[in-house]
Structure formats: structure tokens, C-alpha cells
N, C-alpha and C positions, 0 to 999 in steps of 0.2 A: 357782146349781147348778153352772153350769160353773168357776167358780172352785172350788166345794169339789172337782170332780173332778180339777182340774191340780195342786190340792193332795195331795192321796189320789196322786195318779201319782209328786208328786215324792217323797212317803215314800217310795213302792215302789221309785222306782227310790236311792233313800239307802241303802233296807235291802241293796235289792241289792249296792250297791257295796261294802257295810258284809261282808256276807255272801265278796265275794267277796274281799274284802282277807282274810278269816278263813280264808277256805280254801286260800289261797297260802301263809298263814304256817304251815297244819297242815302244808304239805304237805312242810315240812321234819322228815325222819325222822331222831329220835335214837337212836343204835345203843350202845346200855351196852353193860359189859365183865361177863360173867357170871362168877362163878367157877368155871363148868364145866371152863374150860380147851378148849372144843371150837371150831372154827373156825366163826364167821356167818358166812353167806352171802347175800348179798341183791344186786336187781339195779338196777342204773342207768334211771331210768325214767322220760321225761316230764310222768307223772303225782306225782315226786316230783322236784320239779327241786334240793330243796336236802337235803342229808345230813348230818349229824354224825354222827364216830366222838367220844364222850364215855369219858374214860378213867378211867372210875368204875362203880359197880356203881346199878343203877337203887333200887333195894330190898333187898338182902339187905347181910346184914353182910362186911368184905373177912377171909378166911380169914388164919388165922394165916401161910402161907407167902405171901401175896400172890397180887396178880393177873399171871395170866398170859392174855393173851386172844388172838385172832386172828381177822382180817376178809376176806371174799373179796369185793371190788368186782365183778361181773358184767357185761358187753356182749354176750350172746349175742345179743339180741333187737334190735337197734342196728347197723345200719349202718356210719353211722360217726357220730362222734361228738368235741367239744371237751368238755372237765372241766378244770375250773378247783380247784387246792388250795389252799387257803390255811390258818393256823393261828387257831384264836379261842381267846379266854380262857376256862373254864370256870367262874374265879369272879369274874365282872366287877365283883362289888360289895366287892372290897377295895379298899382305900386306896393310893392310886399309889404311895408308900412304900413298902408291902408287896406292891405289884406288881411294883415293880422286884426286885425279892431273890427274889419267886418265877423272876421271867423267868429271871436270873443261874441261880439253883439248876436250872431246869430246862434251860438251856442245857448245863450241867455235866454233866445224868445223860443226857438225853435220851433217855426212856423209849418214846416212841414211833418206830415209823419205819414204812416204806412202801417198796414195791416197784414196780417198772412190768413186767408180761408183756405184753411188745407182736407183734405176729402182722403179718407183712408181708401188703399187699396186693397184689391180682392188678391191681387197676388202678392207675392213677395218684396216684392219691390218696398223699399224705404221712402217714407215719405219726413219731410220737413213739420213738426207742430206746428198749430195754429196759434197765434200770437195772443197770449192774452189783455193785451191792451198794445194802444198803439205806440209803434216807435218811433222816436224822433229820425230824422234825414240828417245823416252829420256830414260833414266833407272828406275825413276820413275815415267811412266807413268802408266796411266791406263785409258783406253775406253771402252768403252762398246758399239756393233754397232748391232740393229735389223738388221737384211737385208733380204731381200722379193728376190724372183727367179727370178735370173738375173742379180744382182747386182754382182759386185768383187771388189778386192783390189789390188793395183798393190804397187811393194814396190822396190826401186829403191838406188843404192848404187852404191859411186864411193870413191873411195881411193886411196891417191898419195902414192909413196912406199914409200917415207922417212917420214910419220906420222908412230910414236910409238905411239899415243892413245889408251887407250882402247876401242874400238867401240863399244857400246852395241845393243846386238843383237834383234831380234824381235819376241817373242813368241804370237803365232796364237793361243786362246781355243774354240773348239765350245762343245758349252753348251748342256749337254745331260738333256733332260726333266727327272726329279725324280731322277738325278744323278747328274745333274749340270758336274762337273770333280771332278779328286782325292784329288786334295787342295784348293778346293773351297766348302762351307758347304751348302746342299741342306734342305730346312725345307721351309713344307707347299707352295711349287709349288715355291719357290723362292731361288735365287742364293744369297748365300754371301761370303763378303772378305772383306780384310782389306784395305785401301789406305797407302798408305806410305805417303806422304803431310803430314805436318802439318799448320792447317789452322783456320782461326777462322769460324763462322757459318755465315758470308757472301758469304766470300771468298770459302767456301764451296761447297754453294748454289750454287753459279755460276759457278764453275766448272764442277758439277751438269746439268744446263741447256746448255750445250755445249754438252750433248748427247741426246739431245729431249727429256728430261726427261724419260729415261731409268734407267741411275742409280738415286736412291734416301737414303736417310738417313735412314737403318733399325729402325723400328717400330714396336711395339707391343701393343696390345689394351687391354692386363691382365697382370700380375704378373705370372701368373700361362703359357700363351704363351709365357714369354719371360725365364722362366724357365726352360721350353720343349726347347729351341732352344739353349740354353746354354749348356745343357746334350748332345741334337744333335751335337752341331757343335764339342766335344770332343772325340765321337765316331774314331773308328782307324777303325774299318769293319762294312758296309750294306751289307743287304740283306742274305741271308741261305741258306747253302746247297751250290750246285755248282756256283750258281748265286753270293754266298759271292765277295764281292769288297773293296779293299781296298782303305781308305782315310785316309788324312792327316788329324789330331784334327788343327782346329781354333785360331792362338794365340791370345787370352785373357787376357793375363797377364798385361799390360798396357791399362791406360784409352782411351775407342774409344769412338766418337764421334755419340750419335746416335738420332733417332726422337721424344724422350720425353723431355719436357718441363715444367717448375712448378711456375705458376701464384702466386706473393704472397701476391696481397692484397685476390683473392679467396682462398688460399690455396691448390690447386689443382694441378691436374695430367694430360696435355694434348697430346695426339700423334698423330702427322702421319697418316692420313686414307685413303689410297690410293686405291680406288676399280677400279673395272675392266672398269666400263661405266663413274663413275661418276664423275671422275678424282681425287683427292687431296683434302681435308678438314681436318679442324683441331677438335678431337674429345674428351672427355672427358674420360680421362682412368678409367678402370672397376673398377680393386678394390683397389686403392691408398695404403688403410692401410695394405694390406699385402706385400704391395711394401718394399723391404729390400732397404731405400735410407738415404742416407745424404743428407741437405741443407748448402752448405758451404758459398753461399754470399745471402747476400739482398741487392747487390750496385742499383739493377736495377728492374722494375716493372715483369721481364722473366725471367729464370735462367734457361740452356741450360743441357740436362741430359749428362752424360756419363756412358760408361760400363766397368765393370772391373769382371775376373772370379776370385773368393776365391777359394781356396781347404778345403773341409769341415773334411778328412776321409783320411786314407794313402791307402783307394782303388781306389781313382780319382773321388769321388764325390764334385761334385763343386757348389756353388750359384752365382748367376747374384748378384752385388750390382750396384747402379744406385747412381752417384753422380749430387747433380744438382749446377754446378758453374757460373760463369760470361761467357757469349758467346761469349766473344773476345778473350777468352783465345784460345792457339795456339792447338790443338789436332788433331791428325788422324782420319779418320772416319770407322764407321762400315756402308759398303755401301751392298746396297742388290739391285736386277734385276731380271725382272722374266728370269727361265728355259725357257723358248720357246717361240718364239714370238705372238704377238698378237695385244690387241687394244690400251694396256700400253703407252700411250704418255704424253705429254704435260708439263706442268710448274709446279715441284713441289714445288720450290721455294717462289714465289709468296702469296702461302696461307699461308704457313708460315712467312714470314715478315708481311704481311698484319693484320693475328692475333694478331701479338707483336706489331705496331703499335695501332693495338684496343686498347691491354689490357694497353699499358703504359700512354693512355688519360685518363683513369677514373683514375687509380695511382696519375698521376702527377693534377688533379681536386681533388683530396680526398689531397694530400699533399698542394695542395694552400688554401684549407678548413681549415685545420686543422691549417697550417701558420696564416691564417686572425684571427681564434679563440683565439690562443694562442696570438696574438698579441691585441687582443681587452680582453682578460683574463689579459692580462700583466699591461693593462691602468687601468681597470675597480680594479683588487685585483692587490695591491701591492705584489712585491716580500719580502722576507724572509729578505735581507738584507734591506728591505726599511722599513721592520717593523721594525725590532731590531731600525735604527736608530729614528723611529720615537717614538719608545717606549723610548731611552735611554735619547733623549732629553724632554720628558714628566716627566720620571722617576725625571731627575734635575730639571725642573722646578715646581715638588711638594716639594720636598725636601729642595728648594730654601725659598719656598712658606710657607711651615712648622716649617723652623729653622726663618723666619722672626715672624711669629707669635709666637713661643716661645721667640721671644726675646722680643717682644712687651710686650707680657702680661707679664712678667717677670718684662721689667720696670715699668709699670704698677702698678702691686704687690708692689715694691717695694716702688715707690710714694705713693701710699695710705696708709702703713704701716706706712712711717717717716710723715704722713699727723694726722694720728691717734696717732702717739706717738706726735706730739708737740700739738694736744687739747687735749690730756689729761694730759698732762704735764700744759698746760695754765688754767684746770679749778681748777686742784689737788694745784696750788702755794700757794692761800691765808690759806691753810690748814698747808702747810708745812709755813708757817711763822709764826705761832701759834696766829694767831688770832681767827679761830675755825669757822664754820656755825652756830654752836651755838648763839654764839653773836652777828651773825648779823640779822637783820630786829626785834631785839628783842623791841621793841618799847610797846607793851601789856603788861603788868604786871602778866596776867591772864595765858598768855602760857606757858607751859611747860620750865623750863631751859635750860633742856638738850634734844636736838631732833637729829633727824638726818640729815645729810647732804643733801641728795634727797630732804628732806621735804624742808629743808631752800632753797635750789637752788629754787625749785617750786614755792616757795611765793615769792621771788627775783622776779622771771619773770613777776608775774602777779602784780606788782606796777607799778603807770604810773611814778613816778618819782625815778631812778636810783641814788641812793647816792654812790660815787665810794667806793669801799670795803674797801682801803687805808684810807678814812675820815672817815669812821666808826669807826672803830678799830683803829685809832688815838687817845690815851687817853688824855678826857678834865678835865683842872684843873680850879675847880672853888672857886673864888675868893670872901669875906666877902661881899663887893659890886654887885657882880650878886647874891647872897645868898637872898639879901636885894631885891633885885628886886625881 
């Protein structure tokens, strides 16, 4: 029994959910264009949080001169209030082919447009300018317009019968505080969503300051904040119990453009700090190192973050990864606005440029530093190839230097050699012609016969008169008459 009743409960509460998923979707009101020609008026209203202006007749047939229609958006009953415009397709079920050529044809006619009557406030609160002329309806648009009580929108459409364009229509959201709408993701009092654009982070900015600084580039000032909002915006049901509502998860799957940045002569993490009084500053993110990011370029002294959701788990758990690229590069953005109006205005743009301006002068002063060093390093120490060649012509000119001196001394050597073989050859002759040292300077009676050679050279030298060795040893034959003498 008690099983069949947790059963019986969990219908009820199925149906309910079922119930209440139907009644969010009713509660978006479709506004046809009648051929009366007279202005609708209808009013912005919590209880209808999503609107279409549809640029077609609901039932009747379109009149031979076409439609002419006109719409009066209301806030009288409203405070203050955020409206979100964006354009949707009215016939979603053609062929992407024939979508594009519709898109083209109705960018060319631009049959709808819209006005902003905005009504300054007495208090602080920021309000949206009034448009000074009217704006076209595109399909990928997107505004975002505070408006204070009393302001409206007036949205005005005319259509010839023989245009076959596809006219894209005019979706009206107003923004429920802690709820934001069903495809829009609410986290920490602020609204987010996607752009369709793709754009670089100028072009950005200043599409940006075209709504008073209302929408701005989602930021996060932790790892562990921009986590929580990643988990958030995949949610399919808020809230418990009867109050349960259903929402569309966030697509994530592709890189969005958002307000972190990464300095890289600092090496740091900078984001976005937009508070309530103090407007837009650029601040020094919490905890970098648990940050899950890639650095794909260092062309530039700034490198622009982006977001992409992973799937961790085949239950739907997912991680934020943050990549930090070139910021010309073309990307959609993840734009955020607060849920309900307030003091939120002004230029978010501005501090952001202003910062990357800072940070790219000490960059490019540290890069003209390090240029003058290396070029005064490059004078002062020769490079690698200037040694080798100054080494290889040193190397030749010992070598040169080396084989001259071996050759020198070589000839050298070799003249002293043929110097010493012909005196000893000149002193050795009178030996070898058998006259002997013996026999010469033998003049005493009393010396020795037989001496040696040394001895007789020595007593040679020390006579003051030289008798040539040949008259010596010249045998004299003497005659009965010198006998007698």
C-alpha cells in the first residue's frame, strides 16, 4: 500500500511538472499583424514573460495593398524593468538554403523596425536612451533595454504582398529577478546568454556600449565562481516542490567569448569587476593556478579568455575550460545583465581597452630593452659563427707558422751537418795521405816518436810560424855537398 501511494504521488507530482512546463510555454503571447491598420497595445507583464511580434496575419487573408501594422509595448504597471529583444525566424521549418536568401532579402527590405520611448528616472536607477530613429528587426539581434516607468516600445511593420522574404519576427523577454526566463541562465542576481555575432573584442565592446552599458562580457573573479555557473547554467529544473520551473541548459559547446584576460610579461589572471556603485575595473583573478586554462598565443602583450563546457561523466558533469587566444580572433560572446534594474550603467568597455593599453607599454619598453642588450651583447661578444671563423683563420695561421719553422730548422740542421762533415773531412786529410801527426812538428829529438794526433794538432797551433803540413812531409834528399856543410 505504501508503495502504491509513493507511486500515485510521483505521477502527481510528473503531471505537475508536465502542467507547469505547459504553462510557461503558453505564456508566451503571439501578437499578429491584423489588417486593420490600427495600433495593438498590450502590456509587458510577469505573468506573460515571453512575447512575439509575428509579421503575418493570424487568420484572415493579407489585403491587396498589404500590411500595415503597429504595436505599442506598455510599462505602466512596472517599476522598473530589463527586456531583452532579440529576432526569431517565423518559418523555422525551411531549408537552410532557403534561409539564408530569406535572411539576405530581409536584411535588404527591413520591413520591421522598433522604437525605444524611454522616460528618465527620479531616482538612480539607469535607464536605457530613447532611440533616435527607428531600428531595423534583424534575426540576429540582441538588446538588452533597462526601462524605468513609463517608458514603451512601439514596433511598426509594413509589407508589400508580392515580397516572399522571410520576415523575421520580434521576441519581447522581460526578465524575472532570480529567474531571469526559461533560456536564459540566472546565477548570482545576473542574467546570461549567448550572442550569435561573431566578433573580435573591439567590435565587441562596442556593440556592448550601444546599450549603456547594460550588457557586458560575463566575468568571474574565482575558478571555483565560474564553476558554480557552469553546473548552473546546465541545470533543466529550479526551484522544489510546486514552485519547480523548468529551463533550457546553456549552450557551451563552442568557444564564447568572455571577461578574462592573461597578461604575459605578469603571467597573470585578470577579470572584469563590475560592482553595483563603482562601476567597471579591471581586477586580479583569485586563484589562477586552479584555473583549468590553456595559453595558445603570445603574439601580443594580452591574450583574450574564452569558454568552452567539457563533459567529465556520462551523468552530465561538466568543467569550464578557459582558453586565452589572440583577441582579434572572430568569437561569439558570453554576455551577462543584471535580472532587474538598477544603478548598473555606464562604459564597460573603456577600462578594459584602457588596461591593455597599460599593460602593452611596459611589454613593448621590456622588448626594446632586451633588443638594445642583445644588440650591444651581439658588438661586445662575438657570435658563434664569428668565432669559428676567427678561430679557423688563427688555427692556419699557427700551422702556417709551425710548418715554416720546421722547415727552417730542418735546413738549418742540415747546413751544419754538411758544415761539420767537410771540417772534419779538412782536418782528417793529411792523415789519410799517410804522412801521419806523428811526423810532424817533430823537430826534438827528445819527444816521444809515436804520440797522438790531439797532442800534435795542439803543439801545431801554439807555433808562431806555420810550415804547411805538404813541406813537412815532403821527403828531403840530401846531397854529399850539403853533408859537408
Amino acid at each position: 500500500m505504501r508503495l502504491n501511494l509513493q507511486m500515485a504521488i510521483g505521477r502527481s507530482l510528473a503531471t505537475l511538472l508536465l502542467l507547469s512546463a505547459t504553462f510557461q510555454i503558453a505564456l508566451a503571447g503571439n501578437q499578429y499583424c491584423y489588417p486593420r491598420g490600427n495600433t495593438n497595445e498590450f502590456q509587458l507583464s510577469l505573468e506573460f514573460t515571453e512575447d512575439r511580434i509575428i509579421p503575418e496575419t493570424d487568420a484572415d487573408p493579407v489585403p491587396e495593398e498589404g500590411l500595415n501594422c503597429k504595436w505599442k509595448i506598455l510599462t505602466d504597471h512596472l517599476d522598473n524593468s530589463v527586456v531583452v529583444l532579440t529576432g526569431f525566424d517565423t518559418e523555422a521549418h525551411l531549408s537552410e538554403r532557403r534561409w539564408k536568401r530569406a535572411v539576405d532579402s530581409a536584411a535588404q527590405q527591413q520591413p520591421m523596425r522598433y522604437e525605444l520611448h524611454s522616460k528618465a528616472s527620479s531616482t538612480s536607477t539607469c535607464s536605457s536612451p530613447s532611440t533616435s530613429e527607428p531600428k531595423p528587426v534583424e534575426l540576429e539581434m540582441l538588446r538588452v533595454l533597462q526601462l524605468t516607468k513609463g517608458s514603451y516600445l512601439t514596433v511598426s511593420f509594413r509589407l508589400n504582398p508580392r515580397s516572399s522574404a522571410n520576415i523575421p519576427g520580434l521576441q519581447i523577454r522581460l526578465m524575472e529577478p532570480g529567474f531571469c526566463c526559461r533560456n536564459i541562465t540566472n546565477f548570482e542576481s545576473n542574467c546570461y546568454t549567448t550572442g550569435s555575432v561573431r566578433r573580435n573584442l573591439t567590435a565587441e565592446l562596442a556593440a556592448m556600449r550601444a546599450d549603456s552599458g547594460v550588457m557586458r562580457l560575463a566575468s568571474f573573479s574565482s575558478s571555483a565562481a565560474l564553476q558554480n555557473f557552469v553546473t548552473e547554467s546546465q541545470r533543466t529544473r529550479v526551484g522544489s516542490g510546486l514552485s519547480t520551473r523548468s529551463k533550457e541548459p546553456l549552450s557551451l559547446a563552442h568557444w564564447l567569448r568572455i571577461g578574462l584576460f592573461y597578461e604575459h610579461r605578469t603571467k597573470k589572471v585578470f577579470y572584469l569587476n563590475c560592482g553595483a556603485e563603482a562601476g567597471c575595473k579591471m581586477a586580479e583573478f583569485e586563484d589562477a593556478d586552479k584555473l583549468y586554462h590553456v595559453v595558445e598565443t603570445k603574439n601580443s602583450s594580452v591574450s583574450c579568455g574564452s569558454l568552452r563546457a567539457v563533459n567529465l561523466t556520462i551523468d552530465g558533469d561538466v568543467l569550464g575550460l578557459v582558453s586565452f587566444t589572440d583577441c582579434s580572433e572572430q568569437l561569439p560572446a558570453l554576455i551577462s545583465f543584471p535580472d532587474a534594474a538598477g544603478n548598473r550603467c555606464g562604459n564597460s568597455s573603456q577600462p578594459v581597452l584602457s588596461w591593455m593599453l597599460a599593460a602593452a607599454q611596459p611589454a613593448a619598453e621590456e622588448e626594446q630593452t632586451e633588443g638594445t642588450k642583445s644588440k650591444s651583447k651581439n658588438r661586445l661578444s662575438p657570435s658563434l659563427e664569428e668565432m669559428n671563423v676567427v678561430g679557423m683563420v688563427l688555427l692556419g695561421a699557427f700551422a702556417t707558422t709551425l710548418l715554416a719553422f720546421i722547415f727552417t730548422t730542418t735546413r738549418l740542421f742540415v747546413r751544419r751537418r754538411q758544415y761539420l762533415q767537410y771540417t772534419a773531412a779538412t782536418v782528417s786529410s793529411p792523415v789519410e795521405k799517410g804522412g801521419g801527426f806523428e811526423k810532424v812538428c817533430q823537430s826534438d829529438s827528445q819527444k816521444s816518436l809515436v804520440r797522438r794526433a790531439s797532442d800534435v794538432v795542439a803543439e801545431c797551433s801554439t807555433k808562431s810560424t806555420h810550415v804547411p803540413i805538404m813541406d813537412v812531409v815532403t821527403p828531403i834528399t840530401l846531397t854529399k855537398a850539403t853533408a859537408r856543410t
